[in-house]
N, C-alpha and C positions, 0 to 999 in steps of 0.2 A: 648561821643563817644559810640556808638550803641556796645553794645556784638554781638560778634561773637555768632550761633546758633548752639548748641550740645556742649559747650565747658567743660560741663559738663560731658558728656560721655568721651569723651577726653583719659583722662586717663585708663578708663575701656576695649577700645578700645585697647588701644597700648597695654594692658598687654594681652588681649584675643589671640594680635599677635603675640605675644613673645609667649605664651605657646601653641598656635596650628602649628604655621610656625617655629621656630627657636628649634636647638639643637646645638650641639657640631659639628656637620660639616655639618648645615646650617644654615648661618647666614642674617644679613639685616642693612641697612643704613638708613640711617634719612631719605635720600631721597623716600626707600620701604616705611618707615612709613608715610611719606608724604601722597603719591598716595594711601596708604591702608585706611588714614583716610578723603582722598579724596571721597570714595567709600560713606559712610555715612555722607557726605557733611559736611565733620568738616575740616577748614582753618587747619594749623600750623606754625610755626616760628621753622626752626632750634632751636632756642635759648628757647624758651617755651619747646620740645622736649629735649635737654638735662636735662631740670628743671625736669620734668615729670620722666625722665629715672633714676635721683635720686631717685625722690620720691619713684618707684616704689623699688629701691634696699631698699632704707629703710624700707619700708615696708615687706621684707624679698623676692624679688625673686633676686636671683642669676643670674644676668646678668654681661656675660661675656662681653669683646672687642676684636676683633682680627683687626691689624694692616697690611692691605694689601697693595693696592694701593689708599686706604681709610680708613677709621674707618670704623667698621663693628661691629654691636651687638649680642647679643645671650644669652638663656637659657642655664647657662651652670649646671644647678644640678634641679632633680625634688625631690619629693615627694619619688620615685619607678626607680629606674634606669631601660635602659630597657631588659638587663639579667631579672631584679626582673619581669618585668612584663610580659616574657616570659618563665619562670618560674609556674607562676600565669595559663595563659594561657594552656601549657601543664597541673597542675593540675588537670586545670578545664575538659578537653577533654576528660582527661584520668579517670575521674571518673564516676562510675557506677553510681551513685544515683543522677546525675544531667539529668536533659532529653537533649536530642537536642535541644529543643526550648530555653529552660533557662540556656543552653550555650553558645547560641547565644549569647543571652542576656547579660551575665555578660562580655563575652571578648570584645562587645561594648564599654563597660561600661571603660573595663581595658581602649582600645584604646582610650577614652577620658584621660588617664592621660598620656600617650603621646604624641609628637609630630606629626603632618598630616603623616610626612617622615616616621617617625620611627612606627607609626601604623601599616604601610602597612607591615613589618617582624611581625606583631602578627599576622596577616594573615597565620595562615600554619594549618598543619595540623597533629598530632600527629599519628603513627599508634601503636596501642596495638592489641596485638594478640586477637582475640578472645573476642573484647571489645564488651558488651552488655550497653545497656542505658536505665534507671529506665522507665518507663512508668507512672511513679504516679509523675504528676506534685506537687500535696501538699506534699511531703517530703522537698522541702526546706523552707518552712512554718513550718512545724512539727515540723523540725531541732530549727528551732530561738525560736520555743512555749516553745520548753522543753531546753533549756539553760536558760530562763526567769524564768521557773520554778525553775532551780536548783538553779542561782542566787539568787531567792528570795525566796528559802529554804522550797516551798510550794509541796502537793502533786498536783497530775497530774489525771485524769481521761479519760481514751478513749478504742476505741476497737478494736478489733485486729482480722485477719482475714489471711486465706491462698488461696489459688490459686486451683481449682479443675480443673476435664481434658481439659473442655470447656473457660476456664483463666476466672472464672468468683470468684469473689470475696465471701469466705464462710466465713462467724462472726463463732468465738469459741465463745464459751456457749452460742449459738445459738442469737450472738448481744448484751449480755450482758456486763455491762460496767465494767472495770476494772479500779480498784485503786491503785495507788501504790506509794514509795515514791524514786525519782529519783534523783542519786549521782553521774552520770555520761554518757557524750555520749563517748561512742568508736567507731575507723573506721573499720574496721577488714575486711579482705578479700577483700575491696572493697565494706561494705556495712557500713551502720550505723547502730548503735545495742545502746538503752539505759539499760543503768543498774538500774534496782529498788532495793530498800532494804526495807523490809517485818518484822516489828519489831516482829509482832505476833510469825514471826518461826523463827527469827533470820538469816535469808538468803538472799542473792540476787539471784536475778534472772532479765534476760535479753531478750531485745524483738528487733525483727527487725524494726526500725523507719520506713520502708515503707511499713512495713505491717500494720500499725497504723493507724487508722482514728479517725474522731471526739475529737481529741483533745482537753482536758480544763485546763485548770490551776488552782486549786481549791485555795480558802482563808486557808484551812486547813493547818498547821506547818506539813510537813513531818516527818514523825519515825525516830528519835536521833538514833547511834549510839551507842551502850555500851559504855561506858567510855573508856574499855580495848583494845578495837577495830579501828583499824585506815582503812581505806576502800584505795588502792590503788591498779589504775585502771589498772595498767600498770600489775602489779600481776596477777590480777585476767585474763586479757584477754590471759596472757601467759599460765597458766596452763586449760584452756577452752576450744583451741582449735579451732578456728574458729568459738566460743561462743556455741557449741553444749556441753550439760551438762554430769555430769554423776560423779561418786563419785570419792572423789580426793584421790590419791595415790603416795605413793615415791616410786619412780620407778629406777631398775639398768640397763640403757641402755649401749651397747659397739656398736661404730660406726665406719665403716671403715674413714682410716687418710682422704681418699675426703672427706670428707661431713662435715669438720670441719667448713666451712661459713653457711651450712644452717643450722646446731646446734644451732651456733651463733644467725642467723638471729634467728632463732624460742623460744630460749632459753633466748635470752640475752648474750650481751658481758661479763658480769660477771661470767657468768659461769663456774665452776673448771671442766679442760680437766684433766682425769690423763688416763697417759697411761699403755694400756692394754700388746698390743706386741709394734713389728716390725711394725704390720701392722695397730692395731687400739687403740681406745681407750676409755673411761669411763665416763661417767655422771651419776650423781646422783639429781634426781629433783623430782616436785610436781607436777602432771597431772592432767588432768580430764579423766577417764579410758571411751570412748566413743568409738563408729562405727569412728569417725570423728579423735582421736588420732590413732586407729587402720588403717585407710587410708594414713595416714599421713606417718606411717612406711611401710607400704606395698608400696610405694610409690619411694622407696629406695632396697626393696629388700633382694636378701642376705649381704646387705652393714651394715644392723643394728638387733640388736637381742637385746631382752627382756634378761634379764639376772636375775632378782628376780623382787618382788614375785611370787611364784609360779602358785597360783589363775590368775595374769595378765597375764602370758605365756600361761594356759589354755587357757583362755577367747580369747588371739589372734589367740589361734592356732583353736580353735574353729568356729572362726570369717572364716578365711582361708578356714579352712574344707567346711564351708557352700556357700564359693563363687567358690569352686570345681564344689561341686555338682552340680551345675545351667548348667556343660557344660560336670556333667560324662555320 
């Protein structure tokens, strides 16, 4: 008896159906599968198509049956539910460091792990206030070079550069390449920022991933740690400030009772609130004493006050004084 022709795709067919056409409330009959593997000129037997519909569950997809005025089949679980992949989606929109075009790009990407129906709701559109989008397509390249790096414990080499009035791209130390040994990517503000560690001076320091070009992953073992020393990232971005530097300080802040969520947020939920009055109350933490912590309280107002050391109070009220002037 002559083989039937394609009977070998067969199978690859009926699961492509199941995961592009079927979900939770659209489903299909032997009969759709029929006429679908019709399309690519492959016969079927009811009875072959239930065989198939086994094999495929054994093989791990999760097809469901629903009992209408027929048997009816269906994807009932994926990979990424589709909350998770519109989720994913907003993410992506909503972040600075992706461009337009390579947003595109990955929520395609998401919508292939969807169903055809359920794609069309990743279709939206997120609105963020005042959303700007990176213009340095190689930042998401950058991103994967330097996690490869840190994975595999090596130093990094590239150069770094700022933006002048004409947005045109200026190398510090005039193109000169930099080396360093990298322990961490942070998101911060809406940007990527690596953190290098510098064994020579014993310190890190941190760089805008999209201000980065030329990018290499050296064979060199990156600078150890002190023994004593445990590097966490989460630490260090909290007391930095939106990663702008400057020397670190314990600081006696008093905040009015509003503003105990953005405490929170900026501080960490750990943080011990002890109360002042009626009206506010007390933190004690580690800063980085910068123009960028000093924006951060102005920001707030008469709602929060410097309360020791003395030097920091100067320096704010200083800070204040000079942004007077611009408009006495």
């Amino acid at each position: 008896m002559a083989r039937k022709p394609n009977q070998k795709l067969k199978i690859l067919y009926l699961m492509r159906f199941f995961l592009e056409q079927t979900d939770e409330e659209h489903s299909i009959t032997i009969a759709d599968m029929q006429m679908e593997l019709e399309r690519y000129g492959i016969s079927s037997e009811r009875k072959s198509l239930y065989h198939d519909i086994e094999t495929l569950k054994t093989f791990g997809l999760d097809i469901g049956v629903k009992k209408t005025r027929g048997t009816e089949y269906y994807l009932a679980s994926r990979d990424f539910e589709l909350a998770e992949l519109k989720l994913l989606v907003d993410a992506i929109q909503c972040s600075k460091f992706v461009t337009h075009r390579k947003s595109h790009e990955l929520i395609k990407k998401l919508e292939g792990l969807a169903s055809k129906k359920q794609a069309l709701s990743l279709q939206r559109q997120v609105y963020v206030a005042n959303r700007v989008k990176s213009v340095n397509e190689s930042i998401y390249y950058n991103v994967d070079k330097l996690h490869t790096a840190i994975a595999q414990n090596k130093k990094v080499a590239f150069k770094y550069f700022d933006y002048n009035v004409q947005k045109e791209k200026v190398f510090r130390k005039k193109g000169e390449i930099y080396y360093g040994s990298p322990y961490a990517l942070s998101w911060d503000d809406e940007n990527y920022y690596l953190i290098v560690y510098y064994g020579k001076y014993d310190n890190f320091v941190h760089y805008r991933v999209d201000r980065m070009s030329d990018i290499e992953v050296l064979d060199q073992l990156r600078d150890a740690l002190p023994e004593d020393q445990r590097f966490d990232v989460a630490d260090y971005t909290k007391k930095t400030f939106n990663m702008f530097g400057g020397e670190d300080e314990v600081v006696n802040l008093q905040f009015d009772n509003s503003l105990v969520n953005q405490v929170l947020d900026r501080f960490g939920s750990e943080t011990v609130l002890e109360r002042a009055d009626e009206q506010t109350f007390k933190i004690r933490t580690v800063v980085t004493i910068s123009g960028t912590f000093f924006s951060w309280l102005a920001m707030y107002g008469d709602k929060v006050r410097v309360v020791s050391p003395d030097h920091v109070k100067e320096k704010y009220v200083e800070t204040l004084k000079e942004i007077i002037s611009l408009y006495a």
